[in-house]
N, C-alpha and C positions, 0 to 999 in steps of 0.2 A: 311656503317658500321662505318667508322671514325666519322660520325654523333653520330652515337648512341650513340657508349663510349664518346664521347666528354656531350652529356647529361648524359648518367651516373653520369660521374665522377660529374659534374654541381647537380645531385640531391644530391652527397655525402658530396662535398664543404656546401653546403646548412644545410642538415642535423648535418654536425658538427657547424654551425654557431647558429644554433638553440635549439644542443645541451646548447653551451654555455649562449642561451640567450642574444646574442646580435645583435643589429643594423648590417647594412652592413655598415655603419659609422664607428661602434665598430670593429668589426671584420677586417675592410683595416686597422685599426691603429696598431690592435693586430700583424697583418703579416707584415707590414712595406710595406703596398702597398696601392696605388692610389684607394680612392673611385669606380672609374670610371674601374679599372684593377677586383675589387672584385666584382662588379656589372659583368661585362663579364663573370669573372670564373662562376657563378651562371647560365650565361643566355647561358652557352656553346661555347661561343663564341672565350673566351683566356685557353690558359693551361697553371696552374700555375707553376711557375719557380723554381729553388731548394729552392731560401731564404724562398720563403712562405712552402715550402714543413717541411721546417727545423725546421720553426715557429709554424707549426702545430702540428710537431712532440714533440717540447719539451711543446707545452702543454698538453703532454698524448699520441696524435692519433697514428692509426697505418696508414705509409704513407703507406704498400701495400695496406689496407684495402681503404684507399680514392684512389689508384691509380688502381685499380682492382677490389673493393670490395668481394674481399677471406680475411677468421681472421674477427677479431675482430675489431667493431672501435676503441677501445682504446686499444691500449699496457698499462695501468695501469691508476690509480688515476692522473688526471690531475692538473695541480697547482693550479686550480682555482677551482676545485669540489673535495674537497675529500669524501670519506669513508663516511657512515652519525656517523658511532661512532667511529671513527678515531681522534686525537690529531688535525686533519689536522681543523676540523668544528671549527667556532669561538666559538659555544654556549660552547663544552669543554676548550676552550682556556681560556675562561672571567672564568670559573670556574676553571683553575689552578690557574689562578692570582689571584683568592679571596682567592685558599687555603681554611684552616681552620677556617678563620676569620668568622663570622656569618656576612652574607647579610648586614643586618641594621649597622651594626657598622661599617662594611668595607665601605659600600657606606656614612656614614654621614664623616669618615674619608679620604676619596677621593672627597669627594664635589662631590656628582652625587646622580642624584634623584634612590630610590631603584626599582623602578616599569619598569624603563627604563632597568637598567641591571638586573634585574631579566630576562626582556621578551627576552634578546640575550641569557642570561643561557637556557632559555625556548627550543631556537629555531624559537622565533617565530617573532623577528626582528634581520637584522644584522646591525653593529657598523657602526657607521659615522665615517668619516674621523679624525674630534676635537676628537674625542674621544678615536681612535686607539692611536692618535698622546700626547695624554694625559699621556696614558699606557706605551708607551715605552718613552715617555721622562721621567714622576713624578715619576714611580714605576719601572725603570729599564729595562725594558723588552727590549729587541730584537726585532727590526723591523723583521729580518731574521726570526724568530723564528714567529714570529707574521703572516706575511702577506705570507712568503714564506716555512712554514713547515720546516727551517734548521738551524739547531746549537740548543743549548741551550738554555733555554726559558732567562735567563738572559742575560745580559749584560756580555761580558768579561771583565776584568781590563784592560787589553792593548785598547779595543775596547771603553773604556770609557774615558782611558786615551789621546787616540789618535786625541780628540778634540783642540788640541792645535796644529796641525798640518794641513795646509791644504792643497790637493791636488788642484790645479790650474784649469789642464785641464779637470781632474776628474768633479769638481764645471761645469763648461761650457758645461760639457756634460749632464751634470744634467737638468741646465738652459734648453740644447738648444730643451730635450724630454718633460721640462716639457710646453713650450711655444710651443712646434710644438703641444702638444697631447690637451691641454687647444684649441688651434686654431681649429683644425680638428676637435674635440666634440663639438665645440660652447659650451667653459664650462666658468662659467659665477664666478670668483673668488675675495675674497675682496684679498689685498697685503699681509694681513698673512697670508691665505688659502695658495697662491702662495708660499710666503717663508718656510712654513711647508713640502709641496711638494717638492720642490726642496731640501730641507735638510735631508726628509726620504731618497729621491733616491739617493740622495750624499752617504747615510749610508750604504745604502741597497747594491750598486756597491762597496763602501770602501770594504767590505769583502767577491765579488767574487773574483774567482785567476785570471779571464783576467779583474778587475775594471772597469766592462763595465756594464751602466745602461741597464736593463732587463726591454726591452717594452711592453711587457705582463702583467709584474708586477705593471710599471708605470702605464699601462695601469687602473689594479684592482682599485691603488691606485685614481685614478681621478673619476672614476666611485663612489668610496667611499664617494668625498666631496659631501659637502652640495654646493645645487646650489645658 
C-alpha cells in the first residue's frame, strides 16, 4: 500500500514537472533540491520534504492535490504560466509597453527590428533575456512588473532613485544564485549576460519585504538568456 501512494504521489511530482515544461535538471533547481533527490521523487523512491512542498506551492500547486491527489492541481495561475489573456502573458505585456505608439515607429525608436516584436505581440515567440533586460533598463519598466506579475508596470521614483545605494549582502546573494543556477543548467554566458543577471535579481529581491532572491524567478530569468 505504501508502495502505491509513494507511486502516485511520483506520477503527480512528474506531471507538475511537465506541467511546467521542464527538465529534471530544471525543475531540482526550481525546488532547491539535488538533481539526484528530484530524480527519486519521480522514481518513488524519496518523499519530498516541506522546502520543496513550499516551492511547489508558491508556483500555483495545490500541495493536497500532489500529496493525495483530491482538488485541483493548481490553487490558481502560476508565476510562470499565466491566464492566456491575463496582463500576466508577455505578448500583452510588450503591447502595454508600446502603448499607443504605432509598431514601426516605436520599434525604429527603440532600435529593434519590427518583425521580431511584432511575433512576441503575436504570441508566437517569447522575449530573450537582451531584450527584457533592454525594456526595463531603456524604457523604465519594472523587472517586478515584467517577469513576476507585481507592482506597477513602471519604475517607482524611490525604486529608481535607490541605485546609488547598495545593498552588500543583498549583491552576494544575487551573485551566489546566479553562479549556483548558471553551474547546475550548464548555461553557457558571455560576462554581460552574467552581469545583467545578477543586477535583474539584485532588483527583483531589492523590492521583496524579506530581500531575498526568488529561485523560481531566477530560475525563469536564466532560462530566458541566450545560450
Amino acid at each position: 500500500m505504501a508502495e502505491t501512494v509513494a507511486l502516485d504521489l511520483a506520477n503527480r511530482l512528474k506531471a507538475v514537472r511537465e506541467k511546467l515544461k521542464y527538465s529534471q535538471r530544471e525543475m531540482s533547481v526550481a525546488v532547491d533540491a539535488s538533481l539526484t533527490s528530484w530524480q527519486g521523487y519521480e522514481a518513488g523512491k524519496n518523499i519530498p520534504g516541506g522546502n520543496v512542498l513550499a516551492a511547489l506551492a508558491r508556483m500555483g500547486f495545490d500541495v493536497n492535490w500532489i500529496l493525495t491527489g483530491e482538488g485541483d492541481m493548481k490553487r490558481g495561475t502560476p508565476i510562470f504560466e499565466p491566464a492566456p489573456d491575463s496582463e500576466g502573458t508577455m505578448a500583452v505585456k510588450f503591447k502595454l509597453v508600446r502603448g499607443d505608439t504605432p509598431l514601426q515607429e516605436f520599434c525604429r525608436n527603440f532600435h529593434w527590428h519590427e518583425e521580431g516584436w511584432k511575433s512576441i505581440e503575436d504570441g508566437e515567440n517569447e522575449p530573450g533575456w537582451v531584450l527584457i533586460y533592454r525594456i526595463c533598463h531603456d524604457l523604465g519598466i519594472s523587472p517586478s512588473w515584467m517577469i513576476e506579475n507585481e507592482g506597477p508596470m513602471k519604475k517607482k521614483d524611490a525604486y529608481v532613485a535607490r541605485h546609488g545605494v547598495v545593498d552588500e549582502a543583498l549583491l552576494e546573494a544575487a551573485i551566489e544564485v546566479s553562479e549556483e543556477l548558471l553551474v547546475s543548467l550548464e548555461k553557457q554566458t558571455t560576462p554581460k549576460q552574467k552581469t545583467q543577471l545578477i543586477l535583474a535579481l539584485y532588483d527583483l529581491a531589492s523590492k521583496r519585504e524579506d530581500h531575498a532572491v526568488d529561485r523560481p524567478t531566477a530560475l525563469r530569468l536564466v532560462k530566458l538568456m541566450a545560450a
